[in-house]
TORBA-144272 format. One line per 4 residues: for each residue z negated, x negated, y negated of C-alpha. Coordinates in steps of 0.02 Angstrom, whole numbers, padded with zeros to 5 digits, always signed. Layout:
N
Z:X:Y ~ ...
//
This chain:
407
+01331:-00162:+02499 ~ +01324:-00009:+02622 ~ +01212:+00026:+02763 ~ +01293:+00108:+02919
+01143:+00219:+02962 ~ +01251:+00280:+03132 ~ +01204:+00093:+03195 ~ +01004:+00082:+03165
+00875:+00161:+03266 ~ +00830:+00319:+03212 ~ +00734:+00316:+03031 ~ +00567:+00382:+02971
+00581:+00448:+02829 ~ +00396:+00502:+02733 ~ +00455:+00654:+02615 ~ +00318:+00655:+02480
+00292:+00792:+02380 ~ +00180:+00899:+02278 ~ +00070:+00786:+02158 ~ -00029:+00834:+01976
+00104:+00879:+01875 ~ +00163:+01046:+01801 ~ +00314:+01061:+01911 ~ +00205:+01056:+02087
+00277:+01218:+02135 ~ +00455:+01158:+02078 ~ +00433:+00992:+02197 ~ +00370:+01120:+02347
+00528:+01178:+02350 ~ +00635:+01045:+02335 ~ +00552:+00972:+02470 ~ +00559:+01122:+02596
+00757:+01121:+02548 ~ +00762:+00915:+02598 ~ +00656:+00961:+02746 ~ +00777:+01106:+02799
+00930:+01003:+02759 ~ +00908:+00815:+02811 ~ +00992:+00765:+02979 ~ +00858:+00764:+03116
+00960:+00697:+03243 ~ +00980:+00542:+03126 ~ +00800:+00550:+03059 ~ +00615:+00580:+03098
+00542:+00637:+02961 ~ +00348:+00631:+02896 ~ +00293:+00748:+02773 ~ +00160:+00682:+02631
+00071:+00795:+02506 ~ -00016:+00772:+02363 ~ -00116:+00921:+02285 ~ -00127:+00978:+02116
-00317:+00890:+02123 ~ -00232:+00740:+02174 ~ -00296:+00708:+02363 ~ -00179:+00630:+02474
-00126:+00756:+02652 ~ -00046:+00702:+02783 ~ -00001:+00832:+02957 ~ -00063:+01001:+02966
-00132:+00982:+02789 ~ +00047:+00928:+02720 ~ +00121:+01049:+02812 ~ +00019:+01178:+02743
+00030:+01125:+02579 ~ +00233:+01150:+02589 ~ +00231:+01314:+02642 ~ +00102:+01341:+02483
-00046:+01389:+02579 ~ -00223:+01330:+02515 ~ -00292:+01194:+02606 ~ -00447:+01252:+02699
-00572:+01096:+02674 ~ -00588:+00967:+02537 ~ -00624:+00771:+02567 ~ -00817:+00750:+02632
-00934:+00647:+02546 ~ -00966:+00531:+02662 ~ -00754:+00491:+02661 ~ -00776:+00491:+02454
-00887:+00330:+02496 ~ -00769:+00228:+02627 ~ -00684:+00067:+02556 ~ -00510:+00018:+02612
-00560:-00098:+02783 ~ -00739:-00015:+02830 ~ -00743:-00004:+03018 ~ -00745:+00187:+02996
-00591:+00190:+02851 ~ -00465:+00105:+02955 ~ -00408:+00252:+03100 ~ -00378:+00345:+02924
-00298:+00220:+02819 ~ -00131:+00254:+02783 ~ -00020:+00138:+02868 ~ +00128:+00132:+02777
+00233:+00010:+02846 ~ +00214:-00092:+02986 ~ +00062:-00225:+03016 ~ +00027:-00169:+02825
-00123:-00067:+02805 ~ -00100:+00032:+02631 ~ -00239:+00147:+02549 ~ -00200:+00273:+02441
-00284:+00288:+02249 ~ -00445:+00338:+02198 ~ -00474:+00541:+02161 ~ -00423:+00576:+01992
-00570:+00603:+01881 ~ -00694:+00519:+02000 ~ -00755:+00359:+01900 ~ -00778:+00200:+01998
-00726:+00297:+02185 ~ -00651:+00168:+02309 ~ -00474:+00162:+02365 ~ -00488:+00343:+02474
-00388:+00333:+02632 ~ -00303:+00494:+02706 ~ -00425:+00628:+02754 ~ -00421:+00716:+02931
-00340:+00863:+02965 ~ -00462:+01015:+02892 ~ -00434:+01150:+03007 ~ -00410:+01037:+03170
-00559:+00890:+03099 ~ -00438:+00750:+03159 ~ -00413:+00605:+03099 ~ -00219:+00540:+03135
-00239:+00386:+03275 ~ -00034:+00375:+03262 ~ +00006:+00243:+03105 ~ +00127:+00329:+03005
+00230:+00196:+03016 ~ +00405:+00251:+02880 ~ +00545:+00174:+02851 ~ +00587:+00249:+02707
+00496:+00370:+02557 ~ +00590:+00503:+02484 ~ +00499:+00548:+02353 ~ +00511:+00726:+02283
+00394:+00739:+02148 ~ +00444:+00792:+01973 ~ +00372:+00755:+01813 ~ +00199:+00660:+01773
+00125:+00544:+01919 ~ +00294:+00561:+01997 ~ +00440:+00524:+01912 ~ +00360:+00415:+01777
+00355:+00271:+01869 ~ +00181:+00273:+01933 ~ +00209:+00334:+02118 ~ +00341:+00192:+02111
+00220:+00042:+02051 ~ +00120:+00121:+02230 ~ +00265:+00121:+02320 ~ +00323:-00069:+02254
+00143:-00157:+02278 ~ +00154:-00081:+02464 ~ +00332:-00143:+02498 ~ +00403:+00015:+02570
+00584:+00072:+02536 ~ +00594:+00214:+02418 ~ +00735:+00359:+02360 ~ +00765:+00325:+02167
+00742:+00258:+01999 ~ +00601:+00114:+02004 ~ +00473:+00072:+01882 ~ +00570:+00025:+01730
+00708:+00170:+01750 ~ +00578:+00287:+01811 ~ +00462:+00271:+01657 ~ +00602:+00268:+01517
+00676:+00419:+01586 ~ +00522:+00500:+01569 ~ +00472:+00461:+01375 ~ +00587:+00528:+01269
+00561:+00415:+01124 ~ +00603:+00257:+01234 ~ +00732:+00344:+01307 ~ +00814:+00364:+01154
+00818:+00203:+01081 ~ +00889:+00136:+01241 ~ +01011:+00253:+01224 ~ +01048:+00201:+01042
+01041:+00012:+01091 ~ +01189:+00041:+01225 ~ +01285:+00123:+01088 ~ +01277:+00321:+01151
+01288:+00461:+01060 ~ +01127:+00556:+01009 ~ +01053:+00687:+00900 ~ +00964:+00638:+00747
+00760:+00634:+00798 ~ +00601:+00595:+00731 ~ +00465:+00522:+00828 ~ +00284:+00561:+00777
+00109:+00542:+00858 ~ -00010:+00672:+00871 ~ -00155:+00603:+00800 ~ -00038:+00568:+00632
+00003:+00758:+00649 ~ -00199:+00819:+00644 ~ -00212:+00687:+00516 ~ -00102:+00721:+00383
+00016:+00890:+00456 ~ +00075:+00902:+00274 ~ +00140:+00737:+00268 ~ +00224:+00760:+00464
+00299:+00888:+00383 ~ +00381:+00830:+00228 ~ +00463:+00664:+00351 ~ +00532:+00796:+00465
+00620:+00895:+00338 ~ +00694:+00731:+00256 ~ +00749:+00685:+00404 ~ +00827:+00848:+00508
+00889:+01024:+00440 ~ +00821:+01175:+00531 ~ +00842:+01222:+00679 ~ +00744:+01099:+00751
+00693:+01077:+00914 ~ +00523:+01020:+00972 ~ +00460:+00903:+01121 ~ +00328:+00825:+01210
+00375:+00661:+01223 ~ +00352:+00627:+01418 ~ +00353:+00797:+01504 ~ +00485:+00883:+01630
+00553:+01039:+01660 ~ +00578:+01088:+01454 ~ +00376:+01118:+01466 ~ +00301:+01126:+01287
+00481:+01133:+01187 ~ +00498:+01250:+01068 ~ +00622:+01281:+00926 ~ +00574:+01304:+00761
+00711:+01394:+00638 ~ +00601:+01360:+00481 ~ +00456:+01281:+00401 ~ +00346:+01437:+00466
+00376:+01397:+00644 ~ +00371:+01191:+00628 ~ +00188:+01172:+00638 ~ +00158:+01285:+00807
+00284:+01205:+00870 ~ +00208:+01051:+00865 ~ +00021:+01099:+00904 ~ +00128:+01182:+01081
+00197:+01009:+01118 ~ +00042:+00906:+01067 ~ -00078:+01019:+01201 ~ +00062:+00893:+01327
+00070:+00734:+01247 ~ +00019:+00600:+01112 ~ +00209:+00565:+01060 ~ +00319:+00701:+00996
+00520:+00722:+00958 ~ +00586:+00836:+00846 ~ +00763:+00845:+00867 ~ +00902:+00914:+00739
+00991:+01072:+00804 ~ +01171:+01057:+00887 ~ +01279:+01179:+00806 ~ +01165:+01237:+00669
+01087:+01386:+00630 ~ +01228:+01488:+00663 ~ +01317:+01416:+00817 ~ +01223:+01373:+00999
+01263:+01223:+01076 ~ +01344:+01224:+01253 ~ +01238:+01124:+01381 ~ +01340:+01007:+01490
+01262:+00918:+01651 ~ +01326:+00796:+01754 ~ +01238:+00724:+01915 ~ +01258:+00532:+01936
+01243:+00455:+02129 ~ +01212:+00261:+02147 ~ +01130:+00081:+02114 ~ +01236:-00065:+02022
+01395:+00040:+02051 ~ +01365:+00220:+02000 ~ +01478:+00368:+02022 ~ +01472:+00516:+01913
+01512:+00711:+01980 ~ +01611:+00866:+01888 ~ +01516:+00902:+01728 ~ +01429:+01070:+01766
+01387:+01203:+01606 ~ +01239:+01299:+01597 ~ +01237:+01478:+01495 ~ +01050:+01501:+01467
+00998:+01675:+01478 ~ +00871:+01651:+01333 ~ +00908:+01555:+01175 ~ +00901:+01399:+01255
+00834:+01331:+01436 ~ +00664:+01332:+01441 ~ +00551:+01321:+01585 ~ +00544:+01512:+01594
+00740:+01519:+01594 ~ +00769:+01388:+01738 ~ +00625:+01435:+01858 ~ +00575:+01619:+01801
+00723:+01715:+01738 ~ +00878:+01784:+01830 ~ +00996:+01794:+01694 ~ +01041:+01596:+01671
+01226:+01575:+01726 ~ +01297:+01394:+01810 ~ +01485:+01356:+01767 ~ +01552:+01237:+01902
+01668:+01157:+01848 ~ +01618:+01158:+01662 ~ +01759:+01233:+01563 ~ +01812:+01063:+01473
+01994:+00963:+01452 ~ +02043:+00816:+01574 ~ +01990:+00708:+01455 ~ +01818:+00773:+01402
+01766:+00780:+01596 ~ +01804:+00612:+01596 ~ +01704:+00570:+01442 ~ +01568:+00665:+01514
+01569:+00545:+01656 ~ +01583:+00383:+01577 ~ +01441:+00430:+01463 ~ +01326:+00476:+01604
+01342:+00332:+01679 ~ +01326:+00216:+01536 ~ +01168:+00311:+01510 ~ +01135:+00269:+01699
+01144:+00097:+01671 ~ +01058:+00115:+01512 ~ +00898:+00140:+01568 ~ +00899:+00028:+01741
+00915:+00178:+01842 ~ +00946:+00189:+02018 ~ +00982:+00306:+02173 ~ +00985:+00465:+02065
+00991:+00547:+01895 ~ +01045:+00704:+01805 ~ +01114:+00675:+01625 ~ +01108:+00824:+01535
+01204:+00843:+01370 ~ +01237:+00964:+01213 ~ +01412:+00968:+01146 ~ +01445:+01055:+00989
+01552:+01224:+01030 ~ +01635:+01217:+00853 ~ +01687:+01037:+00831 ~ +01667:+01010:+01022
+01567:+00851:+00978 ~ +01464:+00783:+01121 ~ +01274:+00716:+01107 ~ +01190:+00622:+01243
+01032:+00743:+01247 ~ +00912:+00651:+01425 ~ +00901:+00593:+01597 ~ +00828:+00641:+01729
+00779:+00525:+01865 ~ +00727:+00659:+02013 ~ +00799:+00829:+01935 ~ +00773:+00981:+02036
+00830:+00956:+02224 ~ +00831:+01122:+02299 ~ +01011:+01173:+02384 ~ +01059:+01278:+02241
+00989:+01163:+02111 ~ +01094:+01095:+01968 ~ +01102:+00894:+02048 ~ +01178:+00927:+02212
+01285:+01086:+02170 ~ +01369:+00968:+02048 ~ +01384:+00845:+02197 ~ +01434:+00995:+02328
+01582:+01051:+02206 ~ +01624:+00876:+02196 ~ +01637:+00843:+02374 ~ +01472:+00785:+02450
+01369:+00911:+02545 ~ +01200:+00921:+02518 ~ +01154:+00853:+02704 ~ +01268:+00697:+02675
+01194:+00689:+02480 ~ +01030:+00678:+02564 ~ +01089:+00530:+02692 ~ +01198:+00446:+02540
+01020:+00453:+02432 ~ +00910:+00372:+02575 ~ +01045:+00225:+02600 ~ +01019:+00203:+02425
+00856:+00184:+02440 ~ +00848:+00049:+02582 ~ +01011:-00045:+02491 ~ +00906:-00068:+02337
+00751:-00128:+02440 ~ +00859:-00250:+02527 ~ +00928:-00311:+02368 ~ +00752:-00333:+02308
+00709:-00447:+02444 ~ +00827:-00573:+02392 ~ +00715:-00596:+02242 ~ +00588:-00764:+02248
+00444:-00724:+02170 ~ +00370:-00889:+02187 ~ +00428:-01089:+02150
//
């Protein structure tokens, strides 16, 4: 089913970005790139912040939170104290969707504070009198408390349209671990891994230890087990290196993976990406290769350093591009994804093996990031990507609503 958006009335479309994860900055500007690239004659579109402290901005403060200016104000107390249909909550209650009234969540950290609607504007003290009444979310938040599936249970319980994976997708392509064995359930190719817990690992590190080297050879490569943007991986070449490795990744997460080495210790793996676009009938774009300009790609290499190099089209045969395809989208549908995903993979340069290595359900969406430059070389602009993602979005809402929920 496909929605001619060159029929219906011009679309709202709330662009939310920001939020409490590590990759804050990294959402910033894929949002000013979505901003600067959506079609305005075809859509109106409402920017939504969320600050690294977790308060909900709408307006001026939104605005100003894009362009990475400090907000001036923070919520008063007297706003801390409002419940969701006081008299004096309502002008500032978030109106999400027509005739539906929807709050946002408590402050993080702020035991047993109400549902907190939208603050006012702090430098103009006004409190928005216009409903902003959206068609559609586009949500462009990356990593924890935005591509984990909690924005999404929000966005679900309010009935509002949204760009994406939902729940289900959203949260398995966030843990690793589950990830994994859905991957392994469908059949797909992965790299041997061991899954541990942290509290095991200040327990009894010795033991951690010896079950890691029964299970992988060095190099290994170590991972927080729900994190983005290759925060808190390191790899460890011996025994010497194992145990930092895993105090880095436990500072991010209970669950660890320790993953066995593609290529040894003597050979680097080549990384291989490939952006999938879609809901129950997914399309995959040219694989893409990335050359790290460090030993592997880090944080530091794909935000920080210059010296990373993107091959696109990857250098492959007919027929591996076309296995790199297939197995993105079975990993896709693996998962219950929807809307979006990059599927990242490590293929062996000597025996040109390939490994199904993660998802990722809202990768980096700047112009000249890796998910639409895949899509760009394979024929979809990054304007029409944008439109293509947002029908996507209201096709799978649609769907939903054939759903009965009740007897």
């Amino acid at each position: 089913m496909e929605m001619d958006l060159t029929k219906m009335a011009k679309l709202r479309v709330g662009i939310l970005f920001g939020g409490r994860s590590g990759e804050h900055e990294i959402s910033l500007l894929s949002a000013a790139s979505v901003f600067k690239a959506i079609d305005q004659s075809k859509f109106e579109v409402v920017p939504i912040g969320i600050t690294k402290e977790g308060r909900w901005v709408v307006a001026g403060d939104a605005e100003r939170l894009l362009s990475g200016k400090t907000l001036s104000d923070k919520p008063t107390e007297e706003s801390r104290h409002l419940r969701a249909g006081d008299p004096d909550a309502t002008p500032t209650a978030a109106v999400l969707a027509s005739g539906q009234s929807v709050v946002v969540p408590p402050e993080p950290h702020k035991p047993g504070s109400p549902l907190a609607p939208f603050q006012t504007d702090s430098l103009t003290r006004r409190s928005s009198d216009r409903a902003i009444n959206v068609d559609v979310i586009f949500p462009v938040l990356h990593g924890t408390f935005g591509e984990d599936g909690t924005i999404q249970g929000l966005l679900e319980l309010a009935d509002i349209p949204y760009v994406g994976a939902g729940v289900l997708g959203s949260a398995a392509g966030m843990d690793k671990d589950v990830m994994k064995s859905l991957f392994i359930a469908a059949g797909l190719p992965i790299v041997k891994h061991v899954t541990i817990l942290r509290g095991d690992w200040e327990e009894a590190p010795k033991k951690i230890q010896k079950l890691v080297e029964s299970k992988l050879k060095y190099p290994v490569f170590v991972k927080p087990a729900n994190l983005g943007s290759s925060v808190g991986i390191s790899k460890a070449r011996e025994r010497k290196e194992l145990g930092p490795a895993i105090k880095e990744a436990a500072k991010f997460d209970r669950k660890i993976v320790i993953e066995q080495g593609v290529g040894g210790k003597k050979n680097k793996a080549r990384e291989i990406e490939c952006s999938v676009l879609g809901n129950d009938k997914p399309e995959a774009s040219v694989p893409g290769e990335i050359v790290p300009g460090k030993e592997f790609y880090d944080y530091t290499a794909k935000y920080l350093d210059e010296g990373s190099e993107l091959i696109i089209p990857a250098k492959l045969t007919k027929a591996e591009t076309k296995r790199f395809q297939q197995l993105a989208i079975s990993a896709f549908r693996a998962v219950d994804c929807s809307g979006l995903a990059r599927v990242d993979f490590l293929m062996d340069p000597k025996t040109r093996k390939i490994y199904l290595n993660e998802i990722n359900t809202m990768p980096g969406f700047t112009s000249i990031s890796m998910y639409p430059k895949l899509w760009a070389a394979t024929g979809l602009p990054y304007p029409m990507l944008i439109e293509r993602l947002i029908e996507l979005g209201l096709e799978r809402h649609a769907d939903k609503k054939k759903n009965q929920y009740s007897r």
